[in-house]
MIVEXDREN-586091 format. One record per residue (C-alpha): residue in one letter; x, y, z. Coordinates in steps of 0.2 Angstrom, whole numbers, padded with zeros to 4 digits, always signed. Layout:
N
aXYZ ...
END
This chain:
579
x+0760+1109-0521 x+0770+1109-0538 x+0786+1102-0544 x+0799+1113-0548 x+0809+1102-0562 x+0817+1114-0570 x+0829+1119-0559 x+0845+1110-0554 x+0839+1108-0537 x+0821+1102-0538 x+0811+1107-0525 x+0794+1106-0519 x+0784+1123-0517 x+0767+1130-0512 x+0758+1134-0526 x+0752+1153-0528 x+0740+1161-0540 x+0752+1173-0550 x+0737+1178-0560 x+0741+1196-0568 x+0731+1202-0558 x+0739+1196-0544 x+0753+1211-0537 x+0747+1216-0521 x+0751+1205-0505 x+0750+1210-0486 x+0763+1211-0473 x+0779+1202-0477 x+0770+1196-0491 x+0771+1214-0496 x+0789+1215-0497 x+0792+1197-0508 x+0778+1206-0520 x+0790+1221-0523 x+0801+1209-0525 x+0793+1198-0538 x+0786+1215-0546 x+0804+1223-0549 x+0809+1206-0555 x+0795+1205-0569 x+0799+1223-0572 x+0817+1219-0577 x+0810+1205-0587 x+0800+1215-0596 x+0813+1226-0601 x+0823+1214-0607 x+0812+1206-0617 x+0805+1226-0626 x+0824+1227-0631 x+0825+1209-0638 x+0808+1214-0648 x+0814+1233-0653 x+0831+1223-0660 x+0821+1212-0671 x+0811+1227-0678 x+0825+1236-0681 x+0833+1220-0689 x+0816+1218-0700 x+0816+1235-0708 x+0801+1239-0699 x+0807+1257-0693 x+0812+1262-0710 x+0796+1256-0722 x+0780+1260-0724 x+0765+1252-0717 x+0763+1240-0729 x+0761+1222-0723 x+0744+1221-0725 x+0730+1230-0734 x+0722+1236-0717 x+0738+1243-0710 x+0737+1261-0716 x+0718+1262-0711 x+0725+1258-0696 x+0736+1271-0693 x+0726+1285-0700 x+0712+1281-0690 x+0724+1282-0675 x+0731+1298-0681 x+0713+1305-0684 x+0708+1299-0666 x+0721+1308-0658 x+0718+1324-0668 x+0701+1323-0663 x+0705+1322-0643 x+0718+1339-0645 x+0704+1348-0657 x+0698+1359-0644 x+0683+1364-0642 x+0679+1345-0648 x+0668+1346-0663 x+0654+1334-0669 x+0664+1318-0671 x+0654+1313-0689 x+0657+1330-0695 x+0676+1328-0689 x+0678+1311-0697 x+0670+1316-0714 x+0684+1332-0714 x+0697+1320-0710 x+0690+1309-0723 x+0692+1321-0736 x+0711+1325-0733 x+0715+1308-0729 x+0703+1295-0735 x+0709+1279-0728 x+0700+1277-0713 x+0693+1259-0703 x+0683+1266-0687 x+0666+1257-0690 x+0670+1244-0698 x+0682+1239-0686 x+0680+1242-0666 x+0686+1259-0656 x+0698+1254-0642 x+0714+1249-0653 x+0712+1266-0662 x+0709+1275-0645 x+0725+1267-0637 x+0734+1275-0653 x+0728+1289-0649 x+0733+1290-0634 x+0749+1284-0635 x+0755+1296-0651 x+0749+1313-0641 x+0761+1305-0625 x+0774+1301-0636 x+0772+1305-0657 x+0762+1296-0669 x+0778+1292-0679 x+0781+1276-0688 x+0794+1271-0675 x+0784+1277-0660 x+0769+1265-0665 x+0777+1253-0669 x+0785+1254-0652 x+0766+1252-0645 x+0767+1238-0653 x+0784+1231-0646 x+0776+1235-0627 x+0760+1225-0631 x+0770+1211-0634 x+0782+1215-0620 x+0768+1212-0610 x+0762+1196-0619 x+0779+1187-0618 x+0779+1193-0599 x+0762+1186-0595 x+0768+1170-0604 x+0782+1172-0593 x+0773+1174-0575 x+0760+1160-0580 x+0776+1147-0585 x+0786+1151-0571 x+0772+1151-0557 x+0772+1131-0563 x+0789+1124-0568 x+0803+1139-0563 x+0811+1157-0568 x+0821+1150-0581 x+0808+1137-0590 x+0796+1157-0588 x+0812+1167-0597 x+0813+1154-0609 x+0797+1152-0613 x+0794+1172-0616 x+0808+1174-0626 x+0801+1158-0638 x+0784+1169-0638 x+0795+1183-0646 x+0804+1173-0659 x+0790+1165-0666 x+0788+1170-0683 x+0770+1172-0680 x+0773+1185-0666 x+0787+1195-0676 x+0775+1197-0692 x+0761+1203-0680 x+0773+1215-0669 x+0781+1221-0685 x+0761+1227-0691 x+0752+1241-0684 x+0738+1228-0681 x+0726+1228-0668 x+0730+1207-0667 x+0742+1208-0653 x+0734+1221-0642 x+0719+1206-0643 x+0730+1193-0640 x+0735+1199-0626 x+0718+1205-0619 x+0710+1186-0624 x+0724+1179-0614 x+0722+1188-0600 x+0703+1187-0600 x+0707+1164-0603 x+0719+1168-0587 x+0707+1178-0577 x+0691+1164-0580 x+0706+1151-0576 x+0706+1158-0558 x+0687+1160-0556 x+0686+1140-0559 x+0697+1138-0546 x+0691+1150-0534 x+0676+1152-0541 x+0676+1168-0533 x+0663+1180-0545 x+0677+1195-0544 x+0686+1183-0557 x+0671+1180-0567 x+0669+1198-0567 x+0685+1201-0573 x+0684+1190-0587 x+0669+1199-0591 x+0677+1216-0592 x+0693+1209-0600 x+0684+1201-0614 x+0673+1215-0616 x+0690+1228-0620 x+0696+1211-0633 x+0680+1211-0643 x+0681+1232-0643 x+0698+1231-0650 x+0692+1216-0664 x+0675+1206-0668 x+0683+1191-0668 x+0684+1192-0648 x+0665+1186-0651 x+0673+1169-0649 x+0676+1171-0630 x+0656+1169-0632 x+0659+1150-0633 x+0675+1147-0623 x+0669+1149-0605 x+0657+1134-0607 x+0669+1124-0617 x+0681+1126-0598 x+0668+1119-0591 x+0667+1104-0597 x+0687+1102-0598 x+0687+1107-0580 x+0673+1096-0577 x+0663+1111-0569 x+0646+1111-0576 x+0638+1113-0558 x+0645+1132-0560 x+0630+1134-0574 x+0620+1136-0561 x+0629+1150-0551 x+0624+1168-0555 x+0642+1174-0556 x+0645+1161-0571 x+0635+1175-0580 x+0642+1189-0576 x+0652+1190-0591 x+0637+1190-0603 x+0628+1205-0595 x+0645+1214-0594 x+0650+1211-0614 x+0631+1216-0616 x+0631+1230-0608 x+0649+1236-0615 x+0649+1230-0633 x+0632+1229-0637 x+0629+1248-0639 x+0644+1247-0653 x+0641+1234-0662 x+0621+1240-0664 x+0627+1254-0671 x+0639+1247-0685 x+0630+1231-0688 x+0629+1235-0706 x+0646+1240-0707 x+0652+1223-0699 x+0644+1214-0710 x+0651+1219-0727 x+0670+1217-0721 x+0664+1198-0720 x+0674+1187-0733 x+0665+1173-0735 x+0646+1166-0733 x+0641+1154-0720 x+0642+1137-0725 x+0649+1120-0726 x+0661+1125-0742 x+0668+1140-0729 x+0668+1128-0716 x+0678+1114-0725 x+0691+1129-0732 x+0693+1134-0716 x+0697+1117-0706 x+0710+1116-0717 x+0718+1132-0716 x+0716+1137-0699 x+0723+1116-0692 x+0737+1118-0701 x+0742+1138-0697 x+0739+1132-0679 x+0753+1118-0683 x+0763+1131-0692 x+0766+1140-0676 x+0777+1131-0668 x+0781+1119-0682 x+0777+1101-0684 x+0789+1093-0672 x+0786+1106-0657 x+0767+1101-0661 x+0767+1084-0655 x+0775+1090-0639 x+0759+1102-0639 x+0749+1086-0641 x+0758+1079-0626 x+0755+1094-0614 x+0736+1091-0619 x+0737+1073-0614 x+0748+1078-0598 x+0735+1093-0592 x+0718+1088-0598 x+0716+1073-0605 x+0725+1064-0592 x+0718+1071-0576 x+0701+1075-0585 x+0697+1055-0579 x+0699+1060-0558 x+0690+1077-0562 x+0708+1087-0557 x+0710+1099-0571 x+0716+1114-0565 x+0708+1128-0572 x+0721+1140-0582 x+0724+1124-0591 x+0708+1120-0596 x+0704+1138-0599 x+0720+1136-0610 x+0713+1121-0617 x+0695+1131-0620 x+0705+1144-0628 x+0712+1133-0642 x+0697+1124-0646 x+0683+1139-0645 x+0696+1150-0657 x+0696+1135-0670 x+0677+1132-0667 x+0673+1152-0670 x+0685+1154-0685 x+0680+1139-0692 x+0660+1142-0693 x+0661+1162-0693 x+0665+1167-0711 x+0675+1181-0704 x+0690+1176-0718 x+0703+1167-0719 x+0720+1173-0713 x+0736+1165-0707 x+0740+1178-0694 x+0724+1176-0685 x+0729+1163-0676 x+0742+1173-0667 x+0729+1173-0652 x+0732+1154-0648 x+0750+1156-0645 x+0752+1157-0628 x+0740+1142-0624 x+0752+1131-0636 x+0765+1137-0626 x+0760+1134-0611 x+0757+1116-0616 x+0772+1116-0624 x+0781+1119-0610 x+0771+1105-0600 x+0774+1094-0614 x+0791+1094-0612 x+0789+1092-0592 x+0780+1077-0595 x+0793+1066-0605 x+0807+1074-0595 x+0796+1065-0579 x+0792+1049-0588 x+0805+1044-0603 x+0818+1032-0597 x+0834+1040-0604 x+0848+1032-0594 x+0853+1036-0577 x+0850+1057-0580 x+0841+1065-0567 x+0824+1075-0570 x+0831+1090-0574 x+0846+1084-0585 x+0833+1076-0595 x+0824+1093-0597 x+0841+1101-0603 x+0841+1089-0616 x+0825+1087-0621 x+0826+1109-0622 x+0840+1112-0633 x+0832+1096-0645 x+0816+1106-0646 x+0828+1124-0649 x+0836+1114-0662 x+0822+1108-0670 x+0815+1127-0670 x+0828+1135-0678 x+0827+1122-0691 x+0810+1121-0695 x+0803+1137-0689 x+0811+1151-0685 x+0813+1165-0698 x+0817+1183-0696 x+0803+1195-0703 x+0806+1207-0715 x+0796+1221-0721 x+0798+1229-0738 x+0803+1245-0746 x+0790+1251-0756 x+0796+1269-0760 x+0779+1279-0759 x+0789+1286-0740 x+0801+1293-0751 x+0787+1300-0764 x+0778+1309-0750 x+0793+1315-0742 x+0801+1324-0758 x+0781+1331-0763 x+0781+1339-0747 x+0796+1347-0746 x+0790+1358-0762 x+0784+1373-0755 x+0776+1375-0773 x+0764+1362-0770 x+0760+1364-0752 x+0741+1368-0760 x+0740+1354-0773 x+0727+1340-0773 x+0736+1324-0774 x+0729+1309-0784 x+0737+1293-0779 x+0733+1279-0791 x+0736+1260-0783 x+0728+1245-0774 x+0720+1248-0758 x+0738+1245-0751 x+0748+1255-0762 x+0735+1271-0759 x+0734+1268-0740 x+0754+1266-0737 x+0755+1283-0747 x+0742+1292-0737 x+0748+1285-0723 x+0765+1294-0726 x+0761+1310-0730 x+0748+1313-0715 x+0759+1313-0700 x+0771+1324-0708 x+0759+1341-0712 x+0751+1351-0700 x+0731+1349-0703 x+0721+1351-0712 x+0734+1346-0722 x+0734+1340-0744 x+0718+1335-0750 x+0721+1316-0756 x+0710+1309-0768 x+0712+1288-0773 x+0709+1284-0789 x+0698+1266-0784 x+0685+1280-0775 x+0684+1294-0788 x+0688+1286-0806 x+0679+1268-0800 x+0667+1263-0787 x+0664+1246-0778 x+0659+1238-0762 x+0672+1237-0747 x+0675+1221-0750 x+0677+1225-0771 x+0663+1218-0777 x+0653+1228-0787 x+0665+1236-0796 x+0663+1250-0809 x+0670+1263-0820 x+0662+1282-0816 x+0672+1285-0830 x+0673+1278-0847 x+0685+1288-0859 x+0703+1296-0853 x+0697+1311-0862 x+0683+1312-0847 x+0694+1306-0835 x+0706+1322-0839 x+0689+1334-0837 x+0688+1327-0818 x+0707+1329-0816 x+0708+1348-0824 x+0688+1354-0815 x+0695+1350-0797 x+0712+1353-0803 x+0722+1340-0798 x+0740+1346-0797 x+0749+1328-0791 x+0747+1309-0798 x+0757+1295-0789 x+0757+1279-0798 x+0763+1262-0793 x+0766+1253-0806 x+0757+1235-0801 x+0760+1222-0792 x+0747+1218-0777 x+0734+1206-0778 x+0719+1217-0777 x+0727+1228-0794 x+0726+1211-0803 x+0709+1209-0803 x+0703+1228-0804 x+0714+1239-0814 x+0703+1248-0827 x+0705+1264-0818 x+0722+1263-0817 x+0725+1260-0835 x+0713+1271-0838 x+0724+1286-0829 x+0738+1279-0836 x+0730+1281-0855 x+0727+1302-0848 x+0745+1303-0843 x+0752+1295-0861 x+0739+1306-0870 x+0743+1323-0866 x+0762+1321-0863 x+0760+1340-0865 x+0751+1342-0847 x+0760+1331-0838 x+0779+1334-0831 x+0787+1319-0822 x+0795+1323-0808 x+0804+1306-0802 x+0802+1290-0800 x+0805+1278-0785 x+0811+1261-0788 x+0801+1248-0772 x+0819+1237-0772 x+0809+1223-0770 x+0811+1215-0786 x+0817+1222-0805 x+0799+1214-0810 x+0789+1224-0798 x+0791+1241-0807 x+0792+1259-0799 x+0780+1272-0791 x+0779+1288-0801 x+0776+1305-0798 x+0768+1315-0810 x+0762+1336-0808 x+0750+1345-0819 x+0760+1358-0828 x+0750+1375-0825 x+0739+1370-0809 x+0746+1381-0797 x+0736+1397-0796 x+0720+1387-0798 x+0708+1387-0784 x+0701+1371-0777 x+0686+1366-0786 x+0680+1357-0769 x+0661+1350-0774 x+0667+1343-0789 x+0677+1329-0779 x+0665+1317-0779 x+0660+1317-0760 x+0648+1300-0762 x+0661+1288-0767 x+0674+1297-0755 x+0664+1298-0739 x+0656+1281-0743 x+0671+1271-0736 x+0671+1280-0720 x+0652+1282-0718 x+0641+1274-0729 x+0649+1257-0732 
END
């Protein structure tokens, strides 16, 4: 039995598991489950307009896939992953990667997981694998997210505390940055939660068809990013919040082991070494101590430093407090288990450091959020208001408090290289040209990015300038000339030919600490002003300071067939296959 304080009648009800997987019911059940799945349909859709508007609002339709250096690997990949599933008859899928490769040479499938790619995939041959149709993909996902967030509050503390609580989900500035990015982080968000959800009910239940289904949901997180490894520790960190050791010794507590063994074993065998080079740091104490750091204070950052305390209370309120009379109810110490096994897994696991990460502890401090606030409303003596007057109060404080300390509307940048590929293809003169983009792994990857969804394939052959004039690790260490004078470097350019250079004049972080190459191509372009004809320049509108990207052709190049096995094929297939 729970109280409803949120409503202006309070009312006691039976409680319900409202799990998601829970939409099913029998007899006149039946007819209140339509009922509540109509509802949540509605909700759903309301909250996918509210996240499309702040998209919109962003810029996120408009500019490129450049808000992180692994977005554009991202979206190739998809792109190549779709290709691949309407190539018919289906090819060797190495040999179809490595030809995909060379055309487009900014693909992740390896040293990333398959399913996020493979929902692409599926989802651009449905719809279109525009910019705007992924990026919807993206708005659903955390449709979905907000509504789970949603059906999980309102199952405890009422519709409108659920509706309020999802739309906070959305506003986040965490959540709009990570729905703004084609990124796998918010299809595994949503997956870990619902995994945290589903192991929630097995320790209430205790029924092995929940444990089961932690095991498969968790199974489909880690398949869509390794960090997912840190449901590894959660489901015995519930236990001893929930005070539920005894289930240790029950067989369907392992379930979920033999499941993720089974699943994501065969993967990860197989691109172990891969894994292992995108790692960013080295296990350690001096990672470790970086990392506490980092990782407490983006956890904070989430929902700012005043709604945080209110976090802390909702974990006083739902664990620490009933953890004395052994009553923790199981989604919150699953929610609990969440928070600390992410932190614990992040904090050891030199995996990097990143603020946006901790996007998949969101709806856990929500949740305690929300039961935070319950808590005082139930206990602070603040006159003669009833329960839910004090909840009122105490909610448009804490909106207050949010939109002065927290909320911010995301913005993604212009960076022009969509209006470079658009113009270079709408040549009919150079539909047969190798182009050579020259920039950071960024700046090459929103480029290629942009020019392969719009060209039937096999489409331009794009060559970057940090694989064929230099060489270096994934991670860019190692890094090395091929090339050592610009009158050699104009050899390679005029033996493949190349007809197209793009160059971004500079200003991502990689370009700062590995730029040879690029100066280098920038000598060859100054040094034979003869060879070279400018054909425009795109100003980023970012900043007077930050420069413009530059579109140069190689006067002459036309009629010159492609010289195919002088492209250095070791340094181009080594990103997608050898390292």
């Amino acid at each position: 039995m729970k109280l409803n304080i949120f409503s202006a009648t309070p009312t006691i009800y039976q409680s319900s598991d409202e799990s998601f997987l829970s939409i099913t019911g029998r007899n006149s059940g039946t007819v209140i489950n339509a009922r509540k799945f109509a509802s949540s349909l509605i909700i759903c859709l309301l909250f996918f307009s509210l996240i499309v508007w702040l998209q919109w609002l962003s810029g996120a339709f408009r500019n490129e896939f450049g808000g992180d250096p692994d977005e554009a690997s991202h979206y190739v990949t998809g792109l190549m992953i779709g290709d691949y599933m309407t190539s018919l008859p289906l090819s060797s899928p190495m040999g179809f990667a490595k030809k995909y490769y060379l055309h487009y040479p900014k693909i992740a499938l390896g040293h990333w997981p398959p399913l996020f790619y493979l929902v692409q995939g599926i989802w651009g041959k449905f719809f279109s694998p525009s910019r705007i149709s992924m990026l919807l993909l993206m708005a659903l996902t955390t449709a979905l997210l907000a509504l789970t967030v949603y059906r999980i509050v309102r199952s405890e503390f009422g519709n409108k505390a659920g509706i309020a609580t999802g739309t906070l989900t959305i506003l986040l500035p965490i959540t709009q940055k990570a729905t703004n990015l084609l990124m796998a982080d918010m299809l595994f968000t949503l997956l870990g939660f619902w995994a945290v959800l589903c192991f929630g009910s097995y320790l209430d239940t205790e029924k092995a068809r929940y444990a089961i289904g932690f095991g498969v949901l968790a199974s489909l997180a880690i398949l869509t990013k390794g960090n997912g490894f840190f449901l590894a520790i959660f489901p015995l960190l519930a236990l001893v919040f929930s005070r539920r050791l005894y289930l240790l010794a029950r067989a369907s507590f392992w379930y979920p082991a033999a499941i993720v063994l089974l699943v994501c074993g065969p993967w990860y065998l197989l691109t172990r070494k891969m894994m292992g080079e995108i790692m960013a740091g080295e296990l350690g104490l001096s990672y470790t101590r970086e990392a506490i750091r980092a990782y407490t204070w983006d956890l904070i950052l989430i929902l700012g430093v005043g709604l945080s305390l209110v976090v802390v209370i909702g974990i006083f309120a739902r664990i620490i407090e009933p953890f004395r009379e052994r009553r923790v109810e199981g989604r919150w110490a699953a929610a609990g288990a969440l928070l600390f096994s992410f932190w614990l897994f992040y904090c050891i696991v030199p995996s990097g450091i990143n603020s946006r990460y901790v996007i998949v502890a969101a709806p856990s401090l929500l949740m305690f959020f929300v039961a935070g606030i319950a808590w005082a409303a139930s206990r602070l003596p603040l006159g003669k208001l009833t329960v839910f007057q004090k909840v009122y109060v105490l909610t448009v404080l804490a909106a207050t408090v949010f939109a002065a300390e927290t909320f911010v509307l995301a913005k993604r940048p212009n960076y022009g290289f969509a209006e470079a590929a658009r113009n270079i293809l709408s040549k009919p003169e150079l539909q047969n040209s190798v182009l050579l983009v020259a920039s950071d792994a960024e700046g090459e990857g929103m480029f290629i990015a942009e020019v392969a969804p719009l060209e039937q394939k096999p489409g331009h052959i794009i060559l970057r300038s940090s694989k064929v004039l230099s060489q270096s690790l994934w991670s860019g260490d190692q890094y090395q000339l091929l090339y050592h004078t610009p009158e050699e470097v104009m050899r390679y350019l005029d033996e493949i030919p190349v007809g197209i250079v793009v160059m971004g004049d500079w200003l991502f972080r990689s370009m700062f600490e590995h730029r040879d190459h690029y100066n280098q191509l920038n000598e060859v372009l100054k040094s034979y002003p003869q060879n070279w004809e400018l054909l425009g320049s795109y100003p980023r509108r970012l900043d007077e300071d930050l420069g413009e990207i530059r579109v140069y052709r190689r006067i002459g190049h036309e009629n010159k067939p492609i010289n195919k096995t002088r492209i250095d094929m070791r340094s181009k297939l080594g990103e997608a296959v050898e390292n």
